[in-house]
C-alpha positions as CSV (number, residue, x, y, z in Angstrom):
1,X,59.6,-12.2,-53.3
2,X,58.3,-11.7,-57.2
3,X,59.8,-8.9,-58.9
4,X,56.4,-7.0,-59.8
5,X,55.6,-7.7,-56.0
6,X,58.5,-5.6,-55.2
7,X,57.6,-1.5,-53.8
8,X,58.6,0.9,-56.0
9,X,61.6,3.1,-54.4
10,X,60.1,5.4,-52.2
11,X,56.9,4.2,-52.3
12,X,54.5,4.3,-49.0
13,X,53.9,0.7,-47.5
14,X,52.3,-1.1,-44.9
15,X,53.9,-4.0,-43.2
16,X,51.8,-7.1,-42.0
17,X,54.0,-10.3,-40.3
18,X,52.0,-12.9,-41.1
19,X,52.4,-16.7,-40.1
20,X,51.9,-19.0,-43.6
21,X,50.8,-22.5,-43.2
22,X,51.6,-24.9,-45.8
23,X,49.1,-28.0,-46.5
24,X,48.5,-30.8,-48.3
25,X,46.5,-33.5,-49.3
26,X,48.2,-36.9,-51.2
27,X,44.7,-38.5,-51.6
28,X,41.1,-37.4,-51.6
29,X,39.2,-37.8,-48.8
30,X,36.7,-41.0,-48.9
31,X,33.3,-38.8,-48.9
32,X,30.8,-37.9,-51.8
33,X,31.3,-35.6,-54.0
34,X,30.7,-31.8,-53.2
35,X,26.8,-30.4,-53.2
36,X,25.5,-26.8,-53.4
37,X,22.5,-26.0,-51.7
38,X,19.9,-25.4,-54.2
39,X,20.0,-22.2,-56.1
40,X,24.1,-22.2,-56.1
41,X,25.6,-23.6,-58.9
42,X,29.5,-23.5,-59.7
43,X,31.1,-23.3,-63.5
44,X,34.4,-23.5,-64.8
45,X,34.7,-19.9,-66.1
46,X,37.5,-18.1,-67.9
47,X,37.3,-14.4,-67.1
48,X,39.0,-11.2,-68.8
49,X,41.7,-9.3,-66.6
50,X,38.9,-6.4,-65.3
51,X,36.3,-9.4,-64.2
52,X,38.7,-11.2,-63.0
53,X,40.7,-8.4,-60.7
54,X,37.2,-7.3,-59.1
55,X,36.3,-10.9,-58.1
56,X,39.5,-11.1,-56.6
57,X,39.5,-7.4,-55.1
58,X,35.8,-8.0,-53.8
59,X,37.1,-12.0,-52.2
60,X,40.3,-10.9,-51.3
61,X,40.4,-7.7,-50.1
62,X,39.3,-8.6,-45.9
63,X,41.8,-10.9,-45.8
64,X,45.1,-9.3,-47.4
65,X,45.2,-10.2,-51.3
66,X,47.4,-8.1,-52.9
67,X,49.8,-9.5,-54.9
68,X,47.3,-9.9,-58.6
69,X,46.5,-6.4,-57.6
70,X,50.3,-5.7,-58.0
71,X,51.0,-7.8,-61.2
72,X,51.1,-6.6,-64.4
73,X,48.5,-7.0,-66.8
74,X,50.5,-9.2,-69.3
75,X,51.8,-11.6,-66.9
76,X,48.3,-12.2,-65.1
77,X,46.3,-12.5,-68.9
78,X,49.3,-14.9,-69.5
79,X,48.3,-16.8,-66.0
80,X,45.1,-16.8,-67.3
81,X,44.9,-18.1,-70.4
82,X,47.7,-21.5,-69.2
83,X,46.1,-24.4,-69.8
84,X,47.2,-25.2,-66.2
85,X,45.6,-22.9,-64.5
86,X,41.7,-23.6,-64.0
87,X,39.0,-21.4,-62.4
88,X,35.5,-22.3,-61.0
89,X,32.7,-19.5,-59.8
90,X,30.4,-19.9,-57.7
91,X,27.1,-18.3,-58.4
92,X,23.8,-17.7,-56.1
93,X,20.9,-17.5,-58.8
94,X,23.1,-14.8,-61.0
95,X,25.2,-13.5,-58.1
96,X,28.7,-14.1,-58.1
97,X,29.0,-15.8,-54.7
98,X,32.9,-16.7,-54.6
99,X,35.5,-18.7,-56.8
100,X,38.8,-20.8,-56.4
101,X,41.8,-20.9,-58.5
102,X,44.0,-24.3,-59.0
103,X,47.0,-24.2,-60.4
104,X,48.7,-27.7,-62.2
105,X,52.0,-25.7,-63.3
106,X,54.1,-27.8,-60.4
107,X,52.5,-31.1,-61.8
108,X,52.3,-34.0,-60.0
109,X,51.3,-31.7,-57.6
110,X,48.1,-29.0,-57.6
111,X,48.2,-26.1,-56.1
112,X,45.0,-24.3,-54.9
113,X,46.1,-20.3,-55.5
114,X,42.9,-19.1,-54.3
115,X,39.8,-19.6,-52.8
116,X,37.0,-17.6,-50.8
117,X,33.8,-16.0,-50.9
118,X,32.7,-12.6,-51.4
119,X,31.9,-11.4,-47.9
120,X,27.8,-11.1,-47.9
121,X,28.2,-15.2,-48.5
122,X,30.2,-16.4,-45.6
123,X,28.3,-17.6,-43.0
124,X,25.9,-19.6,-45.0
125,X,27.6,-22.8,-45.4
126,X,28.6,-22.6,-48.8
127,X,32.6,-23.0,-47.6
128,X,32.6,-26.4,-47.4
129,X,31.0,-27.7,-50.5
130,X,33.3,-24.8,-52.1
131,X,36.0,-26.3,-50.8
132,X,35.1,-29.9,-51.1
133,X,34.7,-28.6,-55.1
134,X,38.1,-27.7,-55.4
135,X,39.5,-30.9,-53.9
136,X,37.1,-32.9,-56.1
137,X,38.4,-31.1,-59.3
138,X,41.7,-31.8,-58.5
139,X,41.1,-34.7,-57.6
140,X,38.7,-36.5,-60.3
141,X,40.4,-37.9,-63.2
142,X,43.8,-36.6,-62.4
143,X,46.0,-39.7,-63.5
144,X,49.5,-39.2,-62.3
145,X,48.7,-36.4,-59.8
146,X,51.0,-36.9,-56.7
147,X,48.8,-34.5,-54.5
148,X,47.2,-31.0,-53.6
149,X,48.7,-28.2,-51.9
150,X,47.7,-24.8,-50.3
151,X,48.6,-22.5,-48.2
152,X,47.0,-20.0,-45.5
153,X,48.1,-17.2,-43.6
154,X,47.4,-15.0,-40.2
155,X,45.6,-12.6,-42.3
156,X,43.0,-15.3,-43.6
157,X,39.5,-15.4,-42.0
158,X,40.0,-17.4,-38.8
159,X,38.4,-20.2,-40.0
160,X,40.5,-20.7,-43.0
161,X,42.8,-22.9,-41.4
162,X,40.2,-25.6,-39.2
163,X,38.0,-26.0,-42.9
164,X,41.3,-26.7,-44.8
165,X,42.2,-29.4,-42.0
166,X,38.1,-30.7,-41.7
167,X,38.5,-31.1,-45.5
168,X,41.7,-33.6,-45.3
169,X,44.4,-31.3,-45.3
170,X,47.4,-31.8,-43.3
171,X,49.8,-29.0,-42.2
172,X,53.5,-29.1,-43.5
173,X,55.0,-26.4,-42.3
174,X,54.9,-23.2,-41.0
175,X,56.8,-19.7,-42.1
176,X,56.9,-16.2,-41.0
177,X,56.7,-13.2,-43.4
178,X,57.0,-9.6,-43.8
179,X,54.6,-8.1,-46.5
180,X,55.0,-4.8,-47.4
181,X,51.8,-3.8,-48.8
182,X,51.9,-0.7,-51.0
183,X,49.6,1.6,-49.2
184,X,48.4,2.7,-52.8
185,X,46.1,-0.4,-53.2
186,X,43.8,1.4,-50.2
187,X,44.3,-2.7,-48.2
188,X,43.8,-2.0,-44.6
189,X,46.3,-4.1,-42.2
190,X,44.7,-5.4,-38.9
191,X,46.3,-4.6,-35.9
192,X,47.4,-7.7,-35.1
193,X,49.4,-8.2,-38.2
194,X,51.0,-4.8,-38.3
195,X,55.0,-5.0,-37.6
């Protein structure tokens, strides 16, 4: 576990045992490239630390992402700014709608860190091309790249898993794990995660 991920002694948590599934993807998938229904559009975007923590808080928050709540603000500015870390958001007219986060700091491989929708948006179809977006920036371009990786979790929406796959995705592995969520952030563990 990261350091800054650590509880502070003594301080409250809540556990969640969570199954993480590892995928990837060694080639993109023979299809066109990712389209928005009209009205969405989706930019590469750098954001400050405060913009960026409440698009991840508002995204993240259902489904169990804690861990950029937890790190310091010095190490995530510094995550930020890399030149190998890139971030897209989705917007609906002038709404944020949802973002994804790659990461090429393991070059030749990709990783996508994060990627979801704020709540009000799921439902509508906008996954998919979402996703597709991701794998296509990754993807486009990338001379050298050896492939794209991801991971998901029991605490994800239950359709996390089936869109990763539908979008070319093949499981690696599998791996339990005990979070201990400090009960500071106000995260609420589901019953069915809570160990």
């Amino acid at each position: 576990m990261l350091d800054y991920a650590r509880p502070r002694p003594g301080e409250a948590v809540d556990r969640a045992v969570v199954t993480v599934v590892f995928l990837r993807m060694d080639q993109r998938p023979v299809r066109p490239m990712a389209v928005f229904p009209p009205g969405m559009r989706l930019c590469a975007q750098s954001l400050g630390l405060a913009e960026y923590r409440a698009l991840y808080d508002a995204v993240g928050a259902p489904w169990l992402w804690w861990l950029r709540r937890v790190m310091p603000d010095a190490l995530l500015a510094r995550h930020l700014a890399s030149a190998e870390v890139a971030l897209y958001v989705l917007w609906a007219g002038g709404e944020l709608a949802g973002f994804f986060e790659t990461d090429a700091g393991h070059w030749p491989d990709v990783n996508l860190n994060y990627f979801g929708l704020l709540p009000r948006f799921i439902g509508r179809g906008l996954g998919a091309p979402l996703l597709g977006a991701a794998v296509d920036s990754v993807f486009t371009g990338a001379a050298g790249l050896r492939g794209m990786t991801v991971n998901t979790c029991t605490a994800d929406h239950a359709r996390a898993l089936p869109n990763y796959l539908a979008a070319g995705f093949q499981e690696v592995r599998r791996a339990q794990e005990v979070w201990e969520i400090p009960q500071r952030l106000g995260l609420r563990v589901p019953e069915h995660l809570r160990g």
